[in-house]
C-alpha positions as CSV (number, residue, x, y, z in Angstrom):
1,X,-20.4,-58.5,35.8
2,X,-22.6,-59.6,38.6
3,X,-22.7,-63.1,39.7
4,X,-25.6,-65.1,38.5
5,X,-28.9,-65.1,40.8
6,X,-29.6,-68.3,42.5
7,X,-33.3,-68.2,44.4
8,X,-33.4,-70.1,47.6
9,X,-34.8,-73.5,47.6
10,X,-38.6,-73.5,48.5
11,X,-38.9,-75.8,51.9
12,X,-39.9,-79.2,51.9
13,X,-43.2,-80.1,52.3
14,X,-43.4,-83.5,53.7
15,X,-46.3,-85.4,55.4
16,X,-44.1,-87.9,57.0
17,X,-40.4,-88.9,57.4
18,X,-38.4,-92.1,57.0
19,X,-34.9,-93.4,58.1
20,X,-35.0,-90.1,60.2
21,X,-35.7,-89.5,64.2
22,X,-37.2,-86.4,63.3
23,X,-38.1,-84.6,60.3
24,X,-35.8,-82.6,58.6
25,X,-35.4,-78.7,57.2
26,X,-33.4,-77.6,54.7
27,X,-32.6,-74.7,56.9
28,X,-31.2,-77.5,59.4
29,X,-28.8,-78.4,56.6
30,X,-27.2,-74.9,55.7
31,X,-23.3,-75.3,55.4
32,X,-24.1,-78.8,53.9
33,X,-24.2,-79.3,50.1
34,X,-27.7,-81.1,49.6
35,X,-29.0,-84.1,47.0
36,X,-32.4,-83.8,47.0
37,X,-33.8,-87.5,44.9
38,X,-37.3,-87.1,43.9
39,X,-39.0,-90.4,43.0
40,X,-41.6,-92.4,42.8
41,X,-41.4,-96.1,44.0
42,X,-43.5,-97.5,40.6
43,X,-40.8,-95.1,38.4
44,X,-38.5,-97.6,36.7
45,X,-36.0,-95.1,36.2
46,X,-35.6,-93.9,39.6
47,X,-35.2,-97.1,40.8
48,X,-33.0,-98.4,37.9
49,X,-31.1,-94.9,37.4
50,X,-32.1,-92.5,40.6
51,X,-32.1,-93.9,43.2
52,X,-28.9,-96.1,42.9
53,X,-26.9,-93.1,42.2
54,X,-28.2,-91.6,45.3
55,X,-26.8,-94.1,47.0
56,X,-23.0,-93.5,45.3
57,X,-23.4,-90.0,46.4
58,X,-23.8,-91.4,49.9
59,X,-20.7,-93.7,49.8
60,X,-18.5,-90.8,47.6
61,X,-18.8,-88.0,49.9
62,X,-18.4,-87.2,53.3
63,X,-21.5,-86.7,55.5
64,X,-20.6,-83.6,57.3
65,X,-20.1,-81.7,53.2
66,X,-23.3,-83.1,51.3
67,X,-26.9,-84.6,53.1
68,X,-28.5,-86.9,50.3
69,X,-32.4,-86.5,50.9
70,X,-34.6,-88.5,49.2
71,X,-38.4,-87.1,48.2
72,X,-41.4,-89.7,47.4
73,X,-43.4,-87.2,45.1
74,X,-46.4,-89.5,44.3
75,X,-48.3,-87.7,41.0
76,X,-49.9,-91.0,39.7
77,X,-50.8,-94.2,41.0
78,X,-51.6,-92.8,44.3
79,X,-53.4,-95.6,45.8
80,X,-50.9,-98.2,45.4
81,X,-47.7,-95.9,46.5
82,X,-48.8,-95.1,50.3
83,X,-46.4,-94.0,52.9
84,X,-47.1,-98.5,54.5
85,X,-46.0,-99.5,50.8
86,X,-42.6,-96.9,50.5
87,X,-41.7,-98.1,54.0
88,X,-41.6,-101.7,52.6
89,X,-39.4,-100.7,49.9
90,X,-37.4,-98.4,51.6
91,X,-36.3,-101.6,53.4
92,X,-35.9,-104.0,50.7
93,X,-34.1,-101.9,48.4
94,X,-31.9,-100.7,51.8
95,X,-32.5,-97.3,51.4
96,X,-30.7,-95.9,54.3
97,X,-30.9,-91.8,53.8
98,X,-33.9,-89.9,55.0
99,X,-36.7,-89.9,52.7
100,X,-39.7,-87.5,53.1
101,X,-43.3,-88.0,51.6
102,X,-44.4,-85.0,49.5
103,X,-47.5,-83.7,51.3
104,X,-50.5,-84.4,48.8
105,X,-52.5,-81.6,47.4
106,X,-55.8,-81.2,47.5
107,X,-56.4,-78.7,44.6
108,X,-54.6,-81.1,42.0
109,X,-52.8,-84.6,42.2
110,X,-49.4,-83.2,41.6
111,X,-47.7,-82.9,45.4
112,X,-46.6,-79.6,47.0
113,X,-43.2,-79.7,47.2
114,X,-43.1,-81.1,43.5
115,X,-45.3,-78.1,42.2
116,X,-43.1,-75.6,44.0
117,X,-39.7,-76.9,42.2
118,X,-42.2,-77.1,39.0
119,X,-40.7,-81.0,38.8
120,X,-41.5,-82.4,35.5
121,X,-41.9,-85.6,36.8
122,X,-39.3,-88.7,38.2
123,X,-37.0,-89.0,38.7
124,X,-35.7,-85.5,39.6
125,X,-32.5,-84.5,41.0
126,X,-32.1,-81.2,42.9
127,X,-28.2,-79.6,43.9
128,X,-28.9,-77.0,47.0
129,X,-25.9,-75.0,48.0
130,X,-24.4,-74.5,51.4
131,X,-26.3,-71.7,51.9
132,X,-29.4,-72.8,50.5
133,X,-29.9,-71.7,47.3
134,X,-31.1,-74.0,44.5
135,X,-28.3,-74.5,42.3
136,X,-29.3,-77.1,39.8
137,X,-32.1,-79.4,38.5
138,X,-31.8,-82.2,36.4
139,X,-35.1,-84.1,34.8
140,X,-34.5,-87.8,33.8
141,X,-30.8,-89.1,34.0
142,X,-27.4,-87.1,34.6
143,X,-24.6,-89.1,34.3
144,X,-22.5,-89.7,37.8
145,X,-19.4,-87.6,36.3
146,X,-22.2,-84.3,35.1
147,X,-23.1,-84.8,39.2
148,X,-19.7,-85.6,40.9
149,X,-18.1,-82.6,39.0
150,X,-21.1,-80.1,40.0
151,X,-21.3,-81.3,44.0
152,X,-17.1,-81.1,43.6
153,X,-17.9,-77.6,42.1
154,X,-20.8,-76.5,45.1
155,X,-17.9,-77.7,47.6
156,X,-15.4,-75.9,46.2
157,X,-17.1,-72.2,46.8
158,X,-16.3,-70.3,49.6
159,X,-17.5,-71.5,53.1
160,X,-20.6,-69.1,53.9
161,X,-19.3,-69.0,57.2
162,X,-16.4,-67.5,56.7
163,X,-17.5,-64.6,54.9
C-alpha cells in the first residue's frame, strides 16, 4: 500500500513581517517541523485558546526541530486590525515568534494565504513537515496533547536529509 499523499504547503503570502529581521519562506524552514498560528487579534479564541498554545509550543520544543510562525489573516474588521494596531499587541501580549500579515485581496476580503489553505476562519493551526508538506489542519481548538503527540510524531519520521 502506498503512503498517503501529502501536497506541499502553498507559500506564505505576507505584506509585512514582525519579530523578524527579514521575512521569512517556508522553503527557508525545510528540515524544521513548522506551527503555522492563524489569527486574528479581535478573535477571542485565538487569543484565549491560540495563541497561548503557540507560545507552549515555543517553550516545549527545541528551536532548531520546530519554527512556530504566527499568521494575522484579517477576514473581518479590517479597519480596526492594521498592521500599527497588531504591532501594539504583538507587544503587550509578548508575542515573541515571527508573525506575518496575510497580504489582503483585492477580489474578496478573505486574505491570500488564508484562501489558499481554504482556512475556515480563526483560529487555525497548520502542522508542515520537514520537508514541506502540509501535514495537518486543525479549525477551532486542539487540545495540547492531539498537538504535542502529532509534532512528536512529524519529528519522529526520517530526516529528509538522510535519505
Amino acid at each position: 500500500m502506498p503512503p498517503p499523499f501529502h501536497p506541499l504547503a502553498p507559500p506564505l503570502q505576507v505584506s509585512e513581517w514582525f519579530n523578524t529581521p527579514s521575512p521569512i519562506t517556508l522553503e527557508a524552514l525545510r528540515g524544521k517541523v513548522i506551527v503555522l498560528e492563524a489569527f486574528q487579534m479581535l478573535c477571542p479564541g485565538c487569543v484565549s485558546h491560540g495563541l497561548p498554545q503557540a507560545m507552549r509550543v515555543l517553550e516545549t520544543f527545541a528551536k532548531d526541530q520546530v519554527a512556530v510562525i504566527g499568521l494575522h489573516t484579517v477576514f473581518e474588521h479590517h479597519e480596526a486590525m492594521t498592521p500599527l494596531a497588531l504591532q501594539a499587541f504583538l507587544h503587550e501580549y509578548r508575542i515573541p515568534f515571527p508573525v506575518g500579515v496575510d497580504q489582503p485581496n483585492p477580489e474578496d476580503r478573505i486574505p491570500r494565504t488564508m484562501r489558499a489553505y481554504a482556512m475556515r476562519g480563526t483560529p487555525t493551526l497548520i502542522l508542515i513537515d520537514r520537508v514541506g508538506r502540509l501535514r495537518h489542519q486543525h479549525f477551532g481548538q486542539v487540545t495540547d496533547l492531539v498537538l504535542g503527540a502529532q509534532i512528536a510524531g512529524l519529528l519522529g519520521e526520517a530526516d529528509p536529509d538522510t535519505n
